[in-house]
DOLUMPA-539478 format. One line per 2 residues: number of its first residue (from 1); their letters; for each residue y, x, z of C-alpha. Coordinates in pm, whole numbers, always signed. Example, Ala and Ser with C-alpha at 12.3 -4.5 7.8 and 13.67 -1.06 7.14 Angstrom:
REM residues 2
1> AS> -450 +1230 +780; -106 +1367 +714 $
This chain:
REM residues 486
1> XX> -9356 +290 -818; -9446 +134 -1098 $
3> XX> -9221 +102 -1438; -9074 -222 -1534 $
5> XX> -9160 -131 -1921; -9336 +156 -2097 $
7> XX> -9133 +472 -2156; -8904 +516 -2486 $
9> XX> -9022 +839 -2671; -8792 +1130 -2579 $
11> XX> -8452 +1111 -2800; -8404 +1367 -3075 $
13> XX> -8310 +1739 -2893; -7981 +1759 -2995 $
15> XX> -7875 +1403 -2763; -8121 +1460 -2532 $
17> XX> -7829 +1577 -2265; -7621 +1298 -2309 $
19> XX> -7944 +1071 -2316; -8053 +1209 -1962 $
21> XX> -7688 +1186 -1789; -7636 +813 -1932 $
23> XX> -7939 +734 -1790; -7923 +908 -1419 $
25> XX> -7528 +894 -1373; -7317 +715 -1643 $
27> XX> -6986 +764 -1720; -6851 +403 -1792 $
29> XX> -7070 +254 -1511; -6887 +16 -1303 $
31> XX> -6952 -45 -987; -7037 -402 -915 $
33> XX> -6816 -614 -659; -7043 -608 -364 $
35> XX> -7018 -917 -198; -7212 -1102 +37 $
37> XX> -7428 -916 +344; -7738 -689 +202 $
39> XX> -8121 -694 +398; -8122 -344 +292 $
41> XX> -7867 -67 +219; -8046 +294 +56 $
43> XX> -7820 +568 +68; -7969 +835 -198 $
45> XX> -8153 +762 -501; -8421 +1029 -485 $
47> XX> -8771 +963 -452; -8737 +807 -75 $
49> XX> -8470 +585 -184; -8572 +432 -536 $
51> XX> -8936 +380 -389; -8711 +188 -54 $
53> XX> -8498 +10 -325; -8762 -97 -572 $
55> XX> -8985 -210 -317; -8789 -417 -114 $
57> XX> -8622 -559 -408; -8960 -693 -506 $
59> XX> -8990 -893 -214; -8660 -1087 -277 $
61> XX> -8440 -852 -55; -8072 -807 -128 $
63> XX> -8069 -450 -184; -7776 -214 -223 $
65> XX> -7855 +170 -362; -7570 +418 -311 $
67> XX> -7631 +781 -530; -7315 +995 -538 $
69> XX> -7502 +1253 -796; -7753 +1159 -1002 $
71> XX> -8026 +911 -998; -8390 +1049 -915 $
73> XX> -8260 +1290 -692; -8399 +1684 -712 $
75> XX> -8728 +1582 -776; -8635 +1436 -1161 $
77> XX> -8305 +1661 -1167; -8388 +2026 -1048 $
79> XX> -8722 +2019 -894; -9072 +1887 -983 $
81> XX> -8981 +1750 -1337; -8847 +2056 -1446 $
83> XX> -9001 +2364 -1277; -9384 +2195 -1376 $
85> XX> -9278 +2179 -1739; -9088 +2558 -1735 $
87> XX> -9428 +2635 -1620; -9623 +2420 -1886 $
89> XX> -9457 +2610 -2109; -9448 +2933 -1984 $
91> XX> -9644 +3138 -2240; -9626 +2888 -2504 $
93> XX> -9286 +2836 -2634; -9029 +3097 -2641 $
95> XX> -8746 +3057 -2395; -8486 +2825 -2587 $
97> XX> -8791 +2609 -2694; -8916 +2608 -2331 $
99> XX> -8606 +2525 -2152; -8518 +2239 -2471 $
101> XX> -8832 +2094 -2376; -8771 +2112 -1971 $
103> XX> -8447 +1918 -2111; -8643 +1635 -2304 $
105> XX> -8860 +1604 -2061; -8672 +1527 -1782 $
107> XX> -8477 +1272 -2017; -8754 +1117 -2114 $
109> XX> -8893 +1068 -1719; -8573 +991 -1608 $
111> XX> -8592 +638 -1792; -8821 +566 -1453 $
113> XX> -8563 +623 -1207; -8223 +525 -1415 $
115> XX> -7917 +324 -1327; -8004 +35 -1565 $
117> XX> -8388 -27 -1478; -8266 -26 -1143 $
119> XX> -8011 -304 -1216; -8287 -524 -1410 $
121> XX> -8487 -514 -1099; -8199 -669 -918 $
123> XX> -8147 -351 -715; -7713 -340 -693 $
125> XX> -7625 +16 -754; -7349 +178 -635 $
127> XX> -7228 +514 -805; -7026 +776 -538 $
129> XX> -6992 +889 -158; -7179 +664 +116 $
131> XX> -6957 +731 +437; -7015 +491 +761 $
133> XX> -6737 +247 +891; -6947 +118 +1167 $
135> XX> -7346 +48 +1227; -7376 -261 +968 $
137> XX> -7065 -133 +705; -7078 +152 +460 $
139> XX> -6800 +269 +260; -6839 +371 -72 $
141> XX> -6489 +430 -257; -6263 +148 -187 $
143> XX> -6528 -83 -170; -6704 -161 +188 $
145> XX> -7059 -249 +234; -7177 -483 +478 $
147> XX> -7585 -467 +569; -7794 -576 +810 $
149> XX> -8074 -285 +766; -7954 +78 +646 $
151> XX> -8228 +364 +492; -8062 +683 +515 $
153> XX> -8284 +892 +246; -7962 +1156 +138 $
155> XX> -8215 +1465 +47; -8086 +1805 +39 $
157> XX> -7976 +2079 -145; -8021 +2447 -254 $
159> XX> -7897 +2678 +95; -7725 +3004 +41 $
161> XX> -7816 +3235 +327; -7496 +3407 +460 $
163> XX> -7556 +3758 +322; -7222 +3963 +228 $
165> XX> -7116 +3887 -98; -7369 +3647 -200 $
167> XX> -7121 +3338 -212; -6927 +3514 -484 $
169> XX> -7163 +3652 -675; -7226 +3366 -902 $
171> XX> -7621 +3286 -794; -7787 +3010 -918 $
173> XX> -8042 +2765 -758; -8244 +2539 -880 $
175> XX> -7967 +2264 -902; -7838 +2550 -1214 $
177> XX> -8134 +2739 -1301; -8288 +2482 -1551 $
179> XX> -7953 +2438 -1774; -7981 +2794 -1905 $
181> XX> -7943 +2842 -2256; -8002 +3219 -2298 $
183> XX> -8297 +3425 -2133; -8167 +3692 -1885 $
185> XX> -8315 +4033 -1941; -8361 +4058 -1607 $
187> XX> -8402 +3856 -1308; -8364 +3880 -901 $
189> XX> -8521 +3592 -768; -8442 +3629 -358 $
191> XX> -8679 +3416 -162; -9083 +3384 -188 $
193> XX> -9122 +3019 -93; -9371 +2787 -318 $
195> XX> -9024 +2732 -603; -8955 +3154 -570 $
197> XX> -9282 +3204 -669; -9323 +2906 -958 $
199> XX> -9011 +3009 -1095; -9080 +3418 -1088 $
201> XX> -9407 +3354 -1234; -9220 +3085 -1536 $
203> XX> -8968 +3336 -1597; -9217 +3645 -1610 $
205> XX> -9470 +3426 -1876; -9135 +3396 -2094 $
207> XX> -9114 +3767 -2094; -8769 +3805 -1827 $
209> XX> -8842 +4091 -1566; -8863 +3928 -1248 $
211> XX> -8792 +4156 -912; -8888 +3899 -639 $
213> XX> -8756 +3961 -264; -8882 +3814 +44 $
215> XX> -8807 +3928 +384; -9148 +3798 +520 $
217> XX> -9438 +4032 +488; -9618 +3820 +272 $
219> XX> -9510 +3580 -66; -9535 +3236 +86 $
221> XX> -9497 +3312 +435; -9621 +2966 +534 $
223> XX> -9916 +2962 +408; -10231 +3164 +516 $
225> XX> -10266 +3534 +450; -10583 +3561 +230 $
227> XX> -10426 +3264 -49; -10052 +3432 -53 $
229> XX> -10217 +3736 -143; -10423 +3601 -441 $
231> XX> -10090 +3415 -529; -9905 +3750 -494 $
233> XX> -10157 +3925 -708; -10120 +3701 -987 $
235> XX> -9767 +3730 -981; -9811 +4121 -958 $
237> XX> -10027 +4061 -1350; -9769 +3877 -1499 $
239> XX> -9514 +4153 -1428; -9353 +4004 -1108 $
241> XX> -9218 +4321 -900; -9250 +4247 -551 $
243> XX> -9038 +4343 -257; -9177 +4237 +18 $
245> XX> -9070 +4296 +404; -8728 +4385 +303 $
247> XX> -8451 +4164 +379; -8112 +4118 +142 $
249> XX> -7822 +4307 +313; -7541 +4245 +66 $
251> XX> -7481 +4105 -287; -7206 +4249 -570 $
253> XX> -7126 +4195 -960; -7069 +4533 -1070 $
255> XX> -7052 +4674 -1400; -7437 +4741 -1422 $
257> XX> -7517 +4342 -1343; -7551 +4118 -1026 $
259> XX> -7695 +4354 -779; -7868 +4288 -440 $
261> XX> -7881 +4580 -138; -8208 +4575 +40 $
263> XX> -8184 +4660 +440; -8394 +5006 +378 $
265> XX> -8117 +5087 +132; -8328 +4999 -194 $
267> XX> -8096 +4840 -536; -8197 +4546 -727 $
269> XX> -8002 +4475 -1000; -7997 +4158 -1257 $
271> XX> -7850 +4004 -1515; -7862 +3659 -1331 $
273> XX> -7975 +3626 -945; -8194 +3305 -827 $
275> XX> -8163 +3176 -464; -8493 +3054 -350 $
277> XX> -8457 +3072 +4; -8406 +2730 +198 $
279> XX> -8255 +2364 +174; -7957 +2252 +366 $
281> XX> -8005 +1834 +466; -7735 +1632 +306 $
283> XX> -7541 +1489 +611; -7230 +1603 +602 $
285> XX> -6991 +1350 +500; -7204 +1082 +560 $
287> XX> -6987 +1002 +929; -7308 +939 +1133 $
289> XX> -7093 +938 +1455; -6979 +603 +1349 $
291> XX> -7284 +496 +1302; -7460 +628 +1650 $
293> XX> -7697 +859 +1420; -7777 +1192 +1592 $
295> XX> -7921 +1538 +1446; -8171 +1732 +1612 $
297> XX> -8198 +2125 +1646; -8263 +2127 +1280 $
299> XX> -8032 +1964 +1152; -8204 +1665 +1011 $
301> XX> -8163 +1324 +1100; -8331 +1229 +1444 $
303> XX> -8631 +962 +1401; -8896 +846 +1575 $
305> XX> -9249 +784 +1427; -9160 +482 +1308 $
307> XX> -8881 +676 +1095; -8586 +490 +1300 $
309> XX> -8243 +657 +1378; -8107 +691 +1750 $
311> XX> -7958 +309 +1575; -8227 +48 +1538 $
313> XX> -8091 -116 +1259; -8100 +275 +1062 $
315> XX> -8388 +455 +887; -8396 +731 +715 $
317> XX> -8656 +918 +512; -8765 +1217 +316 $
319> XX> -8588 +1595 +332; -8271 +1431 +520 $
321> XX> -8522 +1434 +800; -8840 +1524 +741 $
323> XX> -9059 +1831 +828; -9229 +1799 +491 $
325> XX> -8983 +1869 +235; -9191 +1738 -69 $
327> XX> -9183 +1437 -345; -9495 +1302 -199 $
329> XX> -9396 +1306 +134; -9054 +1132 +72 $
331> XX> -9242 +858 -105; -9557 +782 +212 $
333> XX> -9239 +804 +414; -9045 +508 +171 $
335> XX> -9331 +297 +247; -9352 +307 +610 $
337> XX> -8965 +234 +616; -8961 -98 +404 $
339> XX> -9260 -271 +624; -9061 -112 +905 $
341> XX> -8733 -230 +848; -8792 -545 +664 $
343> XX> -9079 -666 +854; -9052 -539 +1233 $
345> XX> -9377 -319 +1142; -9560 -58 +1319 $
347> XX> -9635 +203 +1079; -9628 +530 +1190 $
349> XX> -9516 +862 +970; -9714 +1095 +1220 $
351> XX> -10058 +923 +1108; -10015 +1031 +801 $
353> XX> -10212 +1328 +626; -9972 +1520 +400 $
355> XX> -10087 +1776 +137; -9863 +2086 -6 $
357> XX> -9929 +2287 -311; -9776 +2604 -496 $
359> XX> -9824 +2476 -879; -9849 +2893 -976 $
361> XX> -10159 +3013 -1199; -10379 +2999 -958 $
363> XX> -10248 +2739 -758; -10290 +2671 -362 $
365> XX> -10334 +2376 -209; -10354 +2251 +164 $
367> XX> -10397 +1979 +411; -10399 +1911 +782 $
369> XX> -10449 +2228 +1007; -10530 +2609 +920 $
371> XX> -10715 +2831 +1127; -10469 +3025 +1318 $
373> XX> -10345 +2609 +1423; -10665 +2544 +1571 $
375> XX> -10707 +2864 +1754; -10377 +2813 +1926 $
377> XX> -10439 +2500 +2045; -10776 +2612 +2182 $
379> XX> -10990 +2375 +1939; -11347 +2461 +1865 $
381> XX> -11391 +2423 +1479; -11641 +2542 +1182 $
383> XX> -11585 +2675 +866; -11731 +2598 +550 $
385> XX> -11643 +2769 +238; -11714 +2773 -171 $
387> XX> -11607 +3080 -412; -11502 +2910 -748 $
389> XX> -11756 +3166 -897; -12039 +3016 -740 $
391> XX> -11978 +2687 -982; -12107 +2707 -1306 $
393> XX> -11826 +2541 -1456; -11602 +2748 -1312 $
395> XX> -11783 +3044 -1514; -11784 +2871 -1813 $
397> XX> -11431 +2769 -1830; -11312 +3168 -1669 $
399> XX> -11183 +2976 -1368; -11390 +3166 -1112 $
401> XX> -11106 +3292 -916; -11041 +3181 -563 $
403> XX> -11209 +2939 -324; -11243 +2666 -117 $
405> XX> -11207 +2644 +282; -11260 +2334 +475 $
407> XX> -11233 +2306 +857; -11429 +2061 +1061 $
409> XX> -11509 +1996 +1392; -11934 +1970 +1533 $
411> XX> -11966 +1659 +1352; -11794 +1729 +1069 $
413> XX> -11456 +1537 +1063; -11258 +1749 +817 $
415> XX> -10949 +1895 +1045; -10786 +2128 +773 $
417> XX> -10858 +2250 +382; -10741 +2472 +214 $
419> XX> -10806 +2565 -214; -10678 +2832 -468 $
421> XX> -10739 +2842 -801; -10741 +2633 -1119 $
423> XX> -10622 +2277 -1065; -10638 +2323 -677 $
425> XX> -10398 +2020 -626; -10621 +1826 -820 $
427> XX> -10927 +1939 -672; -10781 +1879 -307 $
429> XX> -10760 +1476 -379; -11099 +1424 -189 $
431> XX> -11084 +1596 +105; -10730 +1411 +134 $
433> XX> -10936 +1071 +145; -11213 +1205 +348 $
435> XX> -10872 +1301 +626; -10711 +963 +568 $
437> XX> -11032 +764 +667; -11086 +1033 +927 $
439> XX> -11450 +1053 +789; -11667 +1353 +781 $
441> XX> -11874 +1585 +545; -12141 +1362 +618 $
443> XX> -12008 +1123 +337; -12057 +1356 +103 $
445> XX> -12444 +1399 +149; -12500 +1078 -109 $
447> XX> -12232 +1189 -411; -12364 +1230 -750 $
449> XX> -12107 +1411 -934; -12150 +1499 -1315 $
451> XX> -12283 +1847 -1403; -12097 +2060 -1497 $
453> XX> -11772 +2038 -1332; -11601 +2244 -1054 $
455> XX> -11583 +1922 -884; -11930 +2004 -771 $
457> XX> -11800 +2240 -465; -11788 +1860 -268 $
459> XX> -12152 +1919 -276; -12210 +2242 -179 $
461> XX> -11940 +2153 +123; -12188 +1862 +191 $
463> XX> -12460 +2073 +183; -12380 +2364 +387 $
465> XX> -12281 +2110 +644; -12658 +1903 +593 $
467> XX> -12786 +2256 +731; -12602 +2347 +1002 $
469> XX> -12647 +1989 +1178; -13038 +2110 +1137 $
471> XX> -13064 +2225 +1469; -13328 +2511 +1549 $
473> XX> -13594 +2211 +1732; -13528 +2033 +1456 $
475> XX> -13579 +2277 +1163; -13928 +2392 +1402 $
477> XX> -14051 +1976 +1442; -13987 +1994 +1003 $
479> XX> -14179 +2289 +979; -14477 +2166 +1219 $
481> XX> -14459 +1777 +1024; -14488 +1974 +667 $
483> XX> -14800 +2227 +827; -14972 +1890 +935 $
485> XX> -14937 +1703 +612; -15104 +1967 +408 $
């Protein structure tokens, strides 16, 4: 998405609040009259909708964009915007200067995705609820919509697991977390995931004392064993105290803080408590009976790969349905719905190789399939694998923990990869082409890369692979040609 003019520099601090909300959910705003059919009606203006609204806008549509929040959606408003700058500055600002410059920040980025550069682009936007009339008509306070195409990209929110007391205890998520204005003494962070652990690590860097529960075995339970536990070591030498294994049974406010009751009987006890532990899809409300939508087992909105509701003239896209509940995601997922819905395309989400990464110090990365994947589905594979300390650069620079693992099949086709360690999210751009084009570690074998830099590992990967594919009659016919030519 690209801007319509180059950024404002970030107002002074003490209007940078009222800069960000005029720009992502004015006051005054009026709504405008709404007239006329749309080509295309977006309800949600997070990443999955602006990306729908700006591009089909582009093209000439008619386009309507309904946001009953704020514009930009968690991504600008409580997730990637500010948690990557809390973490920028973790370490380098005290707290009040680190979460003032979270703030300015996000009011400076949210220029990109506000209510008036949305309007010059001749996008119509629509402040308040989205409910369904019928298929083709959306209501949105007492003004109805008519469309002939509808995008459905709603998001979804912080969930609050239904443990005793927990509802009442005054939690915050990430929706509250960032508008803090003093540092708690101490903090119970309940939930391991990718933004538990970002967040425990922030807080810990600013000098809070972090207690972080997960009822998993293992800090990022999704991911593989050996990478959690380097993440969950770092986390252990900033100060994090790990419970791990050991669901929440109950929550209180008592007179000692905000206190959580592990199931083996154990006390944590805060002076704030951060829920970490799941997203609820925003659906409710929305009347998708009336529009013949249907939810699966999860929850989400049911599409097929083409990212069509159980209604062909509805889409949706991003966390309302998706598996992949990431910025990234939402946006591929955008694209495939405007060539889909304005242009009868084919574009399929499933094709579509989608990375993750835990932005902690070290950070993981991944794509495609991990071992344990393969196994169960009975797939012969190889594994090829670089230690950061291996690299010179990565010596130089004290960046020698953690490694890379890539997974290919006999001829190489990369089928999974996975990296920890400085810049991994960076560092896994490549081998994110190499498994769009579906091409091999063969294509390495040519690269010249500059010396040094860690980006070398792409050629030890290509190397290691250059000798296994010498088979043992061909590594004897090599030795046999050199013995003659002497």
């Amino acid at each position: 998405m690209s801007a319509v003019q180059e950024p404002a520099q970030a107002p002074a601090q003490g209007g940078v609040d009222a800069e960000y909300r005029r720009l992502v959910f004015p006051q005054d705003y009026r709504n405008p009259a709404g007239r006329g059919v749309y080509h295309l009606l977006v309800i949600g203006a997070g990443p999955a909708g602006l990306v729908v609204a700006m591009a089909a806008a582009s093209l000439g549509a008619r386009v309507a964009l309904v946001e009953r929040h704020a514009m930009g959606g968690d991504c600008l408003n409580a997730g990637c915007v500010p948690s990557k700058t809390l973490l920028a500055a973790a370490g380098q600002l005290p707290f009040e200067e680190a979460m003032q410059r979270v703030r300015a920040v996000r009011a400076r980025i949210a220029q990109h995705d506000s209510v008036e550069r949305y309007c010059r682009a001749g996008v119509e936007v629509f402040l308040g609820e989205a409910r369904f009339e019928s298929p083709h008509s959306i209501r949105v306070g007492d003004t109805v919509l008519n469309t002939r195409k509808t995008v459905i990209a709603a998001g979804a929110r912080p969930l609050l697991p239904a443990i005793p007391g927990l509802a009442d205890s005054g939690a915050l998520t990430n929706e509250t977390v960032f508008e803090l204005r003093a540092q708690p003494r101490r903090l119970i962070i309940l939930g391991a995931g990718a933004a538990g652990c970002e967040l425990a690590q922030a807080f810990a860097r600013l000098g809070t004392h972090v207690e972080l529960i997960e009822a998993a075995a293992q800090v990022l339970p999704l991911e593989a064993a050996e990478g959690a536990g380097l993440i969950a070591s770092a986390l252990r030498r900033a100060g994090v105290l790990l419970y791990l294994g050991s669901a929440a049974q109950s929550a209180a406010v008592t007179s000692e803080g905000k206190v959580l009751t592990l199931e083996d009987g154990r006390r944590v006890v805060g002076d704030e408590l951060l829920v970490t532990a799941g997203r609820r899809r925003n659906v409710a409300g929305l009347d998708l009976e009336k529009a013949g939508v249907r939810l699966d087992a999860r929850g989400a909105i049911e599409v097929d790969t083409r990212l069509r509701t159980a209604h062909p003239d509805i889409y949706a896209a991003g966390d309302v349905c998706s598996a992949y509940q990431s910025t990234h995601a939402a946006d591929a997922q955008a694209r495939i719905v405007v060539r889909n819905a304005l242009f009868r395309g084919r574009a399929r989400v499933d094709r579509l190789v989608v990375p993750r990464c835990v932005y902690t110090k070290p950070e993981l990365a991944q794509a495609g399939a991990a071992p344990a994947d393969l196994q169960a589905a009975g797939r012969r594979f190889q594994c090829y694998r670089v230690q950061w300390s291996e690299l010179d650069r990565a010596v130089t620079d004290d960046a020698e923990e953690g490694f890379v693992e890539v997974l290919a099949d006999a001829g190489g086709r990369i089928l999974g990869a996975t990296l920890v360690g400085r810049d991994a999210g960076e560092q896994l751009a490549p081998l994110v082409l190499l498994m769009h084009r579906r091409a091999g570690l063969g294509r390495l074998g040519s690269l010249v890369l500059p010396y040094p830099t860690r980006s070398q590992y792409l050629r030890r990967l290509a190397d290691q692979h250059a000798r296994r594919r010498l088979t043992p009659w061909a590594a004897r016919a090599v030795r046999a040609w050199l013995r003659h030519a002497r």
